[in-house]
Structures are given as C-alpha cells and as structure tokens.
SETORDREN-997025 format. One record per residue (C-alpha): residue number from 1; residue in one letter; y, z, x. Coordinates in nm, 4 decimals, always signed. Each point is the difference from the previous one (the first is absolute). Last residue first. Layout:
<atoms>
{NUM, "A", {Y, Z, X}}
...
</atoms>
This chain:
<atoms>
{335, "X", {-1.4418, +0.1248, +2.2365}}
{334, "X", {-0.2583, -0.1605, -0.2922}}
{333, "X", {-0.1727, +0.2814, -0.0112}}
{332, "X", {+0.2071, +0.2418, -0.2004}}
{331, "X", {+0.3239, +0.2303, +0.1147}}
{330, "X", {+0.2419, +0.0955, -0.3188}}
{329, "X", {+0.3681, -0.0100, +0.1611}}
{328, "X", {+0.2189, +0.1817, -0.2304}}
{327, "X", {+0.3515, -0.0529, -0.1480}}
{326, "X", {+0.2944, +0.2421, -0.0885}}
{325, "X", {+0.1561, -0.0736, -0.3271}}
{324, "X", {+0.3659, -0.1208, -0.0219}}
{323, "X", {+0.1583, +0.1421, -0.3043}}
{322, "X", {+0.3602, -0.1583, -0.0442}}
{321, "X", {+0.2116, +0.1648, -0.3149}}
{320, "X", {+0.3156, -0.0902, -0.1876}}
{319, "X", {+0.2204, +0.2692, -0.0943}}
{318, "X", {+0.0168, +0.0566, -0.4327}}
{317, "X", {+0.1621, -0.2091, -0.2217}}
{316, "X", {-0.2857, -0.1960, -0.1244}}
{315, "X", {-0.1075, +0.3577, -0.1239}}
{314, "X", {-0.3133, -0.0218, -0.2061}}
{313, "X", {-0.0761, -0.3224, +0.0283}}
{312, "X", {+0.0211, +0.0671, +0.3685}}
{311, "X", {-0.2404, +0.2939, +0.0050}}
{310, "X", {-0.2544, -0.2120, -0.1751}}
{309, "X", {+0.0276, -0.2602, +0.2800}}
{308, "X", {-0.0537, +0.2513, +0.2869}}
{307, "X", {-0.3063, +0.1103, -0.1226}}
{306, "X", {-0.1034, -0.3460, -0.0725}}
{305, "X", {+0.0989, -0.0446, +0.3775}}
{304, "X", {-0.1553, +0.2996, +0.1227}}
{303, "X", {-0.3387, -0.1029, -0.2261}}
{302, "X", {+0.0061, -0.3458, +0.1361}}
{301, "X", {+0.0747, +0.1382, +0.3742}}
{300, "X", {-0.2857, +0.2248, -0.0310}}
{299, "X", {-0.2462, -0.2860, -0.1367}}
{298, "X", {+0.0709, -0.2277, +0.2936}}
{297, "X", {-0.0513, +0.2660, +0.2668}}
{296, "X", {+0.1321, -0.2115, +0.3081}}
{295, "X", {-0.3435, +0.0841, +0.2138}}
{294, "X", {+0.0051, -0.1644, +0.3332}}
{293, "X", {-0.3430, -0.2227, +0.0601}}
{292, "X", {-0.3262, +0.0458, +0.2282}}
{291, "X", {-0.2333, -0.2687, -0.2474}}
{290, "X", {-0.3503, +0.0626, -0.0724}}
{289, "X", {-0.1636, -0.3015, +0.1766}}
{288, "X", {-0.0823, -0.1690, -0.2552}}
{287, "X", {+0.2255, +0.1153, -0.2408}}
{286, "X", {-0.0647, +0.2649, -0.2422}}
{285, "X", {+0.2327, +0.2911, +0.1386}}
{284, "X", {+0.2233, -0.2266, -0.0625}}
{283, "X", {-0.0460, -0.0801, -0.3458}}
{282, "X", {+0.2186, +0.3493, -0.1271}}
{281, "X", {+0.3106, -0.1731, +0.1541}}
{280, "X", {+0.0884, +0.1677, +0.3516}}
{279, "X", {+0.3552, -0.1453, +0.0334}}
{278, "X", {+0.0039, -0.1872, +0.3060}}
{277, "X", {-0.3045, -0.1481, +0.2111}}
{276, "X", {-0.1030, +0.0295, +0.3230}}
{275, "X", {-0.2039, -0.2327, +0.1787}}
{274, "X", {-0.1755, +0.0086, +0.3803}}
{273, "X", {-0.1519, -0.2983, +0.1075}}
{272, "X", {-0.3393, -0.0943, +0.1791}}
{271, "X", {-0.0962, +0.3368, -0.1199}}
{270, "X", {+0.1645, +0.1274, -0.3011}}
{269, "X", {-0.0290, -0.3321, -0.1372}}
{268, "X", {-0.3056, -0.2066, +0.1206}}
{267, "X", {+0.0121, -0.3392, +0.1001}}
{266, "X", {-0.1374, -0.3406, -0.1177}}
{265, "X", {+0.2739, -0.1721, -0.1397}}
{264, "X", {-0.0624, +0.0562, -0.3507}}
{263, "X", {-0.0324, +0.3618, +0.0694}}
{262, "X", {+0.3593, +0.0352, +0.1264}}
{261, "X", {+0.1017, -0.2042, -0.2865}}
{260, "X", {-0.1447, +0.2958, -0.2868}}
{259, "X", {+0.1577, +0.2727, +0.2228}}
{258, "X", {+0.3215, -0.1483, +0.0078}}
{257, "X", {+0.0263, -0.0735, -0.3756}}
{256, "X", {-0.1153, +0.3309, -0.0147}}
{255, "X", {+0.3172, +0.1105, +0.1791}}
{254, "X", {+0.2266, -0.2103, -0.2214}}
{253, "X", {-0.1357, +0.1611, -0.2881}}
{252, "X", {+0.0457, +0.3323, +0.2047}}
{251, "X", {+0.3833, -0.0371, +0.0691}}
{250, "X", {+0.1972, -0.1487, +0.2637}}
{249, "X", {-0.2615, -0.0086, +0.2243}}
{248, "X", {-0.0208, +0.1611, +0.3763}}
{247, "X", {-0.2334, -0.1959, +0.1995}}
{246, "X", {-0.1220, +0.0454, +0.3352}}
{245, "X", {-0.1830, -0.2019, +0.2914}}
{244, "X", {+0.2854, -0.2434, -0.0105}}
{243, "X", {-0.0675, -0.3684, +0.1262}}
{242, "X", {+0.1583, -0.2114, +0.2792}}
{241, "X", {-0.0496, -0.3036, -0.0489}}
{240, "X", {+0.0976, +0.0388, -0.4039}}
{239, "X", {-0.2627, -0.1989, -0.2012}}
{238, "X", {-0.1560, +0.3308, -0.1536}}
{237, "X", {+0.3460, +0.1071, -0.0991}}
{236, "X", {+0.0194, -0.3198, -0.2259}}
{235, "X", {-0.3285, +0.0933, -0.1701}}
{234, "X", {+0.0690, +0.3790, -0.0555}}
{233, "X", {+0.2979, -0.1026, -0.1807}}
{232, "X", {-0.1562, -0.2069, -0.2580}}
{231, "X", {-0.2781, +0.2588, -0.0168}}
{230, "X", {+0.2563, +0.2734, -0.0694}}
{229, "X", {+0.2185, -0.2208, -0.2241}}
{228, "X", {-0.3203, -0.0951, -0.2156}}
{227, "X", {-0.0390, +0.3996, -0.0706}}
{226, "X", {+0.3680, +0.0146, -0.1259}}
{225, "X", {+0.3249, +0.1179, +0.1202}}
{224, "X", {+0.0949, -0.3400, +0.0856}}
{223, "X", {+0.0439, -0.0911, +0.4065}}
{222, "X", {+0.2786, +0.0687, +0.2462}}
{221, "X", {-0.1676, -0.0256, +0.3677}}
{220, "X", {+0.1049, +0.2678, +0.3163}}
{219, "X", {-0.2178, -0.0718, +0.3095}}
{218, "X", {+0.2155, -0.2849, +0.1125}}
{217, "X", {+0.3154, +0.2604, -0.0339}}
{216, "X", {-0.2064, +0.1844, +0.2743}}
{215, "X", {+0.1708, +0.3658, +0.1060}}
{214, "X", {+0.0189, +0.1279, +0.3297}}
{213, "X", {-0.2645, +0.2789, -0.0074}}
{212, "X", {+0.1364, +0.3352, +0.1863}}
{211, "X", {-0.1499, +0.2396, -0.2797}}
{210, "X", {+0.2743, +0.0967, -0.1369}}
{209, "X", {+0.1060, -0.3739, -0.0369}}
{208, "X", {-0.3378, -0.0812, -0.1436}}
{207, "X", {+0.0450, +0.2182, -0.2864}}
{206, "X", {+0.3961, -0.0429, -0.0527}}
{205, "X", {-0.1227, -0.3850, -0.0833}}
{204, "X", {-0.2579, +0.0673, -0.2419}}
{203, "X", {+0.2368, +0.2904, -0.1580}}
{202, "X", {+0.2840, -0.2701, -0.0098}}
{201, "X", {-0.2528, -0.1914, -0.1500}}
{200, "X", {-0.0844, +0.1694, -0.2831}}
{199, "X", {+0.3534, +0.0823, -0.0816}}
{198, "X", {+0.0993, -0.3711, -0.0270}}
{197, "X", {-0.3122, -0.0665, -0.1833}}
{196, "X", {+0.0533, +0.3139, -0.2641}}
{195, "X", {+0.3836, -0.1751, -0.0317}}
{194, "X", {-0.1251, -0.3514, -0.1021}}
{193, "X", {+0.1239, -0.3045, +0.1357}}
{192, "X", {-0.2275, +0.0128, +0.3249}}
{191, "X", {-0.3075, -0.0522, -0.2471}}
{190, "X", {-0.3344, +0.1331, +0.0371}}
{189, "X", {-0.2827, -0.0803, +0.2080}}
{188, "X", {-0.1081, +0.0819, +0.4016}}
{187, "X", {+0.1229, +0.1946, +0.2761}}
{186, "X", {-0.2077, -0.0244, +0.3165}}
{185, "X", {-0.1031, +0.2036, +0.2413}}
{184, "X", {-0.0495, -0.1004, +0.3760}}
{183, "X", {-0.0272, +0.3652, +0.2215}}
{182, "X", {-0.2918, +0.1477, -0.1785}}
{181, "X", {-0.1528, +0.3262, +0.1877}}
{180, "X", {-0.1108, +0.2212, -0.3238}}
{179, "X", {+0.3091, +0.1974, +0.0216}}
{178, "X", {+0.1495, -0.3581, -0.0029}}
{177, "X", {-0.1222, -0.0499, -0.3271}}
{176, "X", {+0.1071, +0.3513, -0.1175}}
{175, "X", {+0.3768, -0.0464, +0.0604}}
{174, "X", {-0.0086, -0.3174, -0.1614}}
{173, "X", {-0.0761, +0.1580, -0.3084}}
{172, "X", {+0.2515, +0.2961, +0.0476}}
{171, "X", {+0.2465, -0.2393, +0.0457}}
{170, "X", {-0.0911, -0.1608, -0.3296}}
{169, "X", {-0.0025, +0.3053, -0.1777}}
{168, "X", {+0.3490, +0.1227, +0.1482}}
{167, "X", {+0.1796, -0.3118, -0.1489}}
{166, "X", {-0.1633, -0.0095, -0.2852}}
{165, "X", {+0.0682, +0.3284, -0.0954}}
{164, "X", {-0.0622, +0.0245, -0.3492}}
{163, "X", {+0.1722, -0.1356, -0.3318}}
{162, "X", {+0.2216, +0.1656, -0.2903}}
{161, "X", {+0.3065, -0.1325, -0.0876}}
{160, "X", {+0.2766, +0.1112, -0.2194}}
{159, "X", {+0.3010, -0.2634, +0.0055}}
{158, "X", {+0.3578, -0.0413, +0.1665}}
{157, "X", {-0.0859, -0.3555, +0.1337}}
{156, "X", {+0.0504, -0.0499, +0.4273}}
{155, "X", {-0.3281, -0.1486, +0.0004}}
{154, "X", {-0.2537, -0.1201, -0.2864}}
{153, "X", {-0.3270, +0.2071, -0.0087}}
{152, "X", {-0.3572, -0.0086, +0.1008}}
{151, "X", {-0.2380, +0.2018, -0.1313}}
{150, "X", {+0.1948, +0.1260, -0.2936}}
{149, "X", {+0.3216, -0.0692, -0.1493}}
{148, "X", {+0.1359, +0.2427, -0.2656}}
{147, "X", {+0.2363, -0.1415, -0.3051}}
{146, "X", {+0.1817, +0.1878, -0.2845}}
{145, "X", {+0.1231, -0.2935, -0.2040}}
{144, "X", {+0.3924, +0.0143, -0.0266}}
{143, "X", {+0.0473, -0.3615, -0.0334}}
{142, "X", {+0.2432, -0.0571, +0.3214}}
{141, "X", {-0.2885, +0.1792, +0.1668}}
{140, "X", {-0.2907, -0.2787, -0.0808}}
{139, "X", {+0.2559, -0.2435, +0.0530}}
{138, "X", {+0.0615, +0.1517, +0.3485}}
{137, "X", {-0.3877, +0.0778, +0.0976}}
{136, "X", {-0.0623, -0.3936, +0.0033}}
{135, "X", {+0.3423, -0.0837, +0.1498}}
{134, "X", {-0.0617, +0.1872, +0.3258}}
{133, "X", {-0.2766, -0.3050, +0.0557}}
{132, "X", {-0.3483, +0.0285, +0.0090}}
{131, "X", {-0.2294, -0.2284, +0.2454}}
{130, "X", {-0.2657, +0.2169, +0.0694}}
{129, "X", {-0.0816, +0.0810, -0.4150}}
{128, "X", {+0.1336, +0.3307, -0.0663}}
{127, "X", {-0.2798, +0.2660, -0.1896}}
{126, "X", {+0.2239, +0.0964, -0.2930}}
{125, "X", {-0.0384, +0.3180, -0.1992}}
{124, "X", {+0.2263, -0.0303, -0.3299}}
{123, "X", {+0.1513, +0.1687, -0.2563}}
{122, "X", {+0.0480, +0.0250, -0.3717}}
{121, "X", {-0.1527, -0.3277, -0.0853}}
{120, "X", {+0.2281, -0.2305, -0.2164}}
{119, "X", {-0.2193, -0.2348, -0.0840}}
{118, "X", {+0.2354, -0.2641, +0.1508}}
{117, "X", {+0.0321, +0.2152, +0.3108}}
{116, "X", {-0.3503, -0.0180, +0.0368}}
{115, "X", {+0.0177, -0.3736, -0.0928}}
{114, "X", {+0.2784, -0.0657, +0.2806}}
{113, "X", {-0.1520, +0.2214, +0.2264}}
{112, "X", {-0.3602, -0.2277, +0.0224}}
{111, "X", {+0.1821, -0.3325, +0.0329}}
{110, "X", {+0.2254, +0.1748, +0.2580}}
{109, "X", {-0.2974, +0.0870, +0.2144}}
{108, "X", {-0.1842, -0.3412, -0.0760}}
{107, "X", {+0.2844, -0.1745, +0.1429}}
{106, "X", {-0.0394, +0.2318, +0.2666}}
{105, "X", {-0.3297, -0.0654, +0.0764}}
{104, "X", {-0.2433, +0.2555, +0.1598}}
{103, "X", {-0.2686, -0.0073, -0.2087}}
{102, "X", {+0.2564, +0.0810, -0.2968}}
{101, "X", {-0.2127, +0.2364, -0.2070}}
{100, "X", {+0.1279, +0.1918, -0.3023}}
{99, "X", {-0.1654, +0.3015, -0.1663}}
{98, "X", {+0.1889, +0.1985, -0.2925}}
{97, "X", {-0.0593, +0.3895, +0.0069}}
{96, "X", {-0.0321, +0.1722, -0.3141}}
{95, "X", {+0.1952, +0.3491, +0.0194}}
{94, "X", {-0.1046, +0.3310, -0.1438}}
{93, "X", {+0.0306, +0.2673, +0.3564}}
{92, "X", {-0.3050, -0.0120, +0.0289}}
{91, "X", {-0.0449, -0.3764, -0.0151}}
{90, "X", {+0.2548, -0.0644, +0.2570}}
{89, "X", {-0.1564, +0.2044, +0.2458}}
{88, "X", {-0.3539, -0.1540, -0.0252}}
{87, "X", {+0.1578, -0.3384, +0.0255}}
{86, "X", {+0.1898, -0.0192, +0.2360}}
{85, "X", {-0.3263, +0.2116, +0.2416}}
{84, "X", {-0.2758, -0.2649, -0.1620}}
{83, "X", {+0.2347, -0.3185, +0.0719}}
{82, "X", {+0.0978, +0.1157, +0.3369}}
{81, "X", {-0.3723, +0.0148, +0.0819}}
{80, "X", {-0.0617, -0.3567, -0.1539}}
{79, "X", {+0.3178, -0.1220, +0.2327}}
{78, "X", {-0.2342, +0.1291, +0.3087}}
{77, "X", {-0.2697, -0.2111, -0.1452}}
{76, "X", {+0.1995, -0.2943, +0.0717}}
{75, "X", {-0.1298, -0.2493, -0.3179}}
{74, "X", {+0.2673, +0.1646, -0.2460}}
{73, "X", {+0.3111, -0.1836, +0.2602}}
{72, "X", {+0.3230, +0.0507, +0.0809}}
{71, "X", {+0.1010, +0.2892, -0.2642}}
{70, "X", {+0.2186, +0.0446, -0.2877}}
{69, "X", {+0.0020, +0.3238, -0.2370}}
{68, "X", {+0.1843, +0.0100, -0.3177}}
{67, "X", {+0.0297, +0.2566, -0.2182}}
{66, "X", {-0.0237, +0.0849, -0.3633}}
{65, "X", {+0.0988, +0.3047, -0.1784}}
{64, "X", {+0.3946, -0.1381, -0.0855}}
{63, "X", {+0.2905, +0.2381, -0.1108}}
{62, "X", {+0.2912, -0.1538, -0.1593}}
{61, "X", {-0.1491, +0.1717, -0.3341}}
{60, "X", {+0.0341, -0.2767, -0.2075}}
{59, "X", {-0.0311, -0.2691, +0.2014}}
{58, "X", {-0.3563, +0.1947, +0.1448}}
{57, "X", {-0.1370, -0.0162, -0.3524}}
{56, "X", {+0.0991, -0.3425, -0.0579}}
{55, "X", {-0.2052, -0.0954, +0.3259}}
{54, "X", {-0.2656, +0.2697, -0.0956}}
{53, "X", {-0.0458, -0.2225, -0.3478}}
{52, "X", {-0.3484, +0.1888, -0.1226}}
{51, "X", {-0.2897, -0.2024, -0.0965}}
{50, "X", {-0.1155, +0.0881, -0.3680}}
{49, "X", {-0.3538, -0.2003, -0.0916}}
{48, "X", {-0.0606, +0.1772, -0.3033}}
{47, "X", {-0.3142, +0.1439, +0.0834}}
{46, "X", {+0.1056, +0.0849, +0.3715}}
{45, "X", {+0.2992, +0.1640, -0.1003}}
{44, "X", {-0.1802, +0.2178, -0.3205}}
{43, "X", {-0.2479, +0.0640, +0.3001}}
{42, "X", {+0.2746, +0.1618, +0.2150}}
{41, "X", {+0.1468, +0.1722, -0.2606}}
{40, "X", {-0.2669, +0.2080, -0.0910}}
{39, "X", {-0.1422, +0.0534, +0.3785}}
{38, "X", {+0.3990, +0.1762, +0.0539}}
{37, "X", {-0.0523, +0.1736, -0.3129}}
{36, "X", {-0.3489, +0.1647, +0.1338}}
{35, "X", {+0.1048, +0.0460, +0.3538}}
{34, "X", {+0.2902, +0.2064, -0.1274}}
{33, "X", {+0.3774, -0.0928, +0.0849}}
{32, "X", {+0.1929, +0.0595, +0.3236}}
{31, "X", {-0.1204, -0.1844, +0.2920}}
{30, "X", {+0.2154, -0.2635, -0.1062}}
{29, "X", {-0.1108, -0.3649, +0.1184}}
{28, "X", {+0.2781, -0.1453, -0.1400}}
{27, "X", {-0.2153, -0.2167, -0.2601}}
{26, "X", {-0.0767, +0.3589, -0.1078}}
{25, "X", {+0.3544, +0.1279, -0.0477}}
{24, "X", {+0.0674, -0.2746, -0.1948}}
{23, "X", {-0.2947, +0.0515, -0.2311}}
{22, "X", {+0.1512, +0.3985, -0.0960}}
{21, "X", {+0.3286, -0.1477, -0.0462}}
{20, "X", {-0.1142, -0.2434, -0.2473}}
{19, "X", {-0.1548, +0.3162, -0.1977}}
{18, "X", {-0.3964, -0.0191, -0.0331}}
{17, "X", {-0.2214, -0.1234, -0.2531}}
{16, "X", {-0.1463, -0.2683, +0.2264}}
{15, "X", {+0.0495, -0.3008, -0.2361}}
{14, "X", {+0.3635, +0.1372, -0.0477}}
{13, "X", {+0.0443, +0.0764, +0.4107}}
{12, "X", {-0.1239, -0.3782, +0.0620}}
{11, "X", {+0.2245, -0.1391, -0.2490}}
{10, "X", {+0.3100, +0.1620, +0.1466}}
{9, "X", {-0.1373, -0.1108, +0.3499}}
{8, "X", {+0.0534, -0.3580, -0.1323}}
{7, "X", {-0.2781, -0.2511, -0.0692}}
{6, "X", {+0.1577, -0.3403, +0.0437}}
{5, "X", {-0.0081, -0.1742, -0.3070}}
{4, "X", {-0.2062, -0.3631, +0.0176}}
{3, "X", {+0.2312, -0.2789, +0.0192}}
{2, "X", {-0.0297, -0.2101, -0.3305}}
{1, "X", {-0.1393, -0.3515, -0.0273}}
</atoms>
C-alpha cells in the first residue's frame, strides 16, 4: 500500500496562488500580509490537509515558540490563576505555552522536563515539587534552557524567581487572630520539605513570638495541599486535649477542608473557631463562611514570571532576577 504524500507548504502556496514565502510568513503568524491572502491560504491549508512541522521549523532557526509551564496541581484554583496570567503574557508576545502537572511528585517532575526538554521548548516556568533537589535546576542549566521558578523555588540555585512574601503574610495572619483575642492557634497543611512551608511557618511562629505566645509544635500538623488534607487535619486537631481556638491554613483548599470538618463536628467556623486561609483563590469568597485569607496574587506572579521568561529567551546572559510580591490579608467571616 503506498504512504500517502505529506502536503508540503510548497503545495499549499501553489494551490493558494501565492509565493512560498508569502505562506511561510503566514504559518508564522506574520502580521504582515493582507487579510484577504492570509484567508486564501488558510483555506487552501485546511482543504488540503497541510499541518505545519514547528519542530523542524524551530531546528532550523534555533529559535523555539513553545514553552513549558509546570505546576503542582490544575485542581488548586490558585494554580488556575497562574495559568490565566502565564498564559496571557506568553500569548502576546507569540508563544504557545505547554502545560505539565506533577501533583507534587518528583518523579512526575522529571517525567514532565524530560519530554519538554525532548520537544525542545524554548524555556520553561517550573512550579518545584516540595521535595526538589539542586540537581533538578542543574541539568536544566547545564542545557542552556532559560528557566524561572515560581511559587516556590529551589534554594541556593542562581535562577529568576518570582513569589510573595510568605513569610510576612503569614505573620500578618497570625497577627490578626490574636487582634481578635486568640491565644491557641494552630498551623495546619502543607509540607515541611517545601520552601513556601518553611517560610510560612517561620511567619506563624514570628507571629506568636511578637505577641508573647510560646509556640505549640502539637498545634503544628503537615497535611496535603488539598481539600481532604484540611478535613484530615482538622480531625486529628479535634482529638488534641488541649484544643486551638485558631487556625491558620496552609493554603485555601486546605482551609475549606477545615471549614467543611468543622461543620461535620458540630461547630461553627468563625465562631467556635477562627480560620484563615492562604492565597485568596477566587472560591473563597464562596465558602461557607466567607473565608478571612492572605492574598498571594496568583495571576500577577504568572504574568511577572512569563514576563520574566520572555526576557530570558531573549538574553540568557543577562543578571538573574528575584521579585518577591508583597501580600495582603483579605478579612471575611470566617476570622
């Protein structure tokens, strides 16, 4: 049986009636040619069924369009917002943004760079699962691939990185709960091998030391970042014998975990306990009580680190960059 031709871009400019130079530039996306030629040669590509090589395109030029982006996980609606900023940067500026998801595994992590790297993506935006390693950001390095870590970010690695506060927002949580006369608070969710954790709770902890609290390691429980980690964790501080009257959560998922288990047991947040979530996710305002959370602008730091990306594609040689956003404590009725 013989292999069907593949429809070449030669083909497509002849059936068009155009120059092959004129059809390159509009696979390219150039802004440069009338509406009515560019609408000519799109339909002779759609009728004869052309599909341009941007792989072979990119090997030729040593330039790629395509970029990958790899978060935690799509379900966090704060990772949704970081989505929407990445993405509306990128595409202005005429790249096609590659998603990868490693719900916080590292062999998924280097599963998910290995094929982006395969595909030869001209940059990437990397989300660090809790439990990277130095050697993660090295081999990206070693292969010249501009590179920007957001959200959380590998230490002591000569990278961009764009993230907030966390450190400051958490203090300024805790800070507020005992403005409200709470002397127990709690810390729950998240992972102590991840840098936003670390930074998180040094904020819990320089919180209740300016305010003269000793702090409880009891009241301090690791959990996944997800919705069952909150109610898992909720469940275990509920059997402690001496209880908090305040939560600060690692993030808002875990927060409405929190919410969600407070109810099953019979008591009220925001009034038999206080809660306080973390990034301000657009659900929040949704939750039942309408959660008091600190604000870590998910979309900003997308857009500042696509920003960022673009910038280092253009210049890998140029001086590498930290933006640290300042957080904000939104106040709802669940504090």
């Amino acid at each position: 049986m013989n292999q069907k031709k593949r429809v070449t871009l030669l083909d497509v400019a002849k059936h068009a009636g155009v120059s092959r130079a004129t059809a390159s530039l509009i696979v390219r996306g150039s802004p440069n040619i009338a509406e009515k030629t560019r609408k000519k040669v799109l339909e002779s590509m759609r009728e004869l069924g052309y599909v341009y090589d941007r792989v072979a395109a990119n090997m030729r030029s040593q330039t790629s369009s395509t970029v990958g982006l790899i978060i935690t996980d799509i379900g966090n609606p704060f990772y949704s917002e970081l989505l929407r900023g990445v993405h509306n940067t990128l595409e202005e500026a005429g790249y096609t943004v590659f998603l990868g998801t490693t719900y916080d595994s590292d062999f998924k992590q280097e599963q998910l760079l290995s094929r982006m790297l395969e595909h030869r993506v001209g940059g990437l935006i990397l989300c660090p699962v809790s439990d990277s390693s130095k050697e993660t950001i090295e081999r990206i390095k070693k292969l010249d691939v501009p590179l920007v870590q957001a959200v959380r970010e590998i230490e002591d690695i000569n990278s961009d990185y764009v993230g907030i506060d966390y450190t400051a927002g958490a203090e300024m949580a805790v800070t507020h709960l005992v403005q409200k006369g709470h002397r127990r608070i709690a810390f729950l969710g998240g992972s102590s091998g991840s840098t936003a954790w670390k930074k998180r709770k040094l904020g819990f902890c320089n919180g209740l030391n300016r305010a003269g609290i000793e702090v409880d390691e009891s009241l301090i429980i690791e959990s996944p970042v997800t919705r069952d980690g909150g109610v898992e964790s909720i469940q275990k501080l509920l059997l402690h014998p001496n209880p908090p009257n305040a939560i600060l959560c690692f993030n808002d998922l875990v927060a409405h975990g929190v919410l969600l288990g407070l109810m099953d047991s019979g008591m009220t947040p925001g009034k038999d306990m206080a809660v306080v979530g973390f990034d301000n996710v657009p659900e929040a305002s949704f939750y039942n009580p309408p959660l008091t959370t600190v604000s870590s602008f998910a979309r900003l730091i997308g857009s500042q680190a696509a920003s960022l990306l673009h910038q280092r594609i253009l210049n890998n040689d140029r001086d590498q960059q930290r933006i640290i956003l300042e957080p904000q404590l939104v106040i709802r009725k669940s504090s």
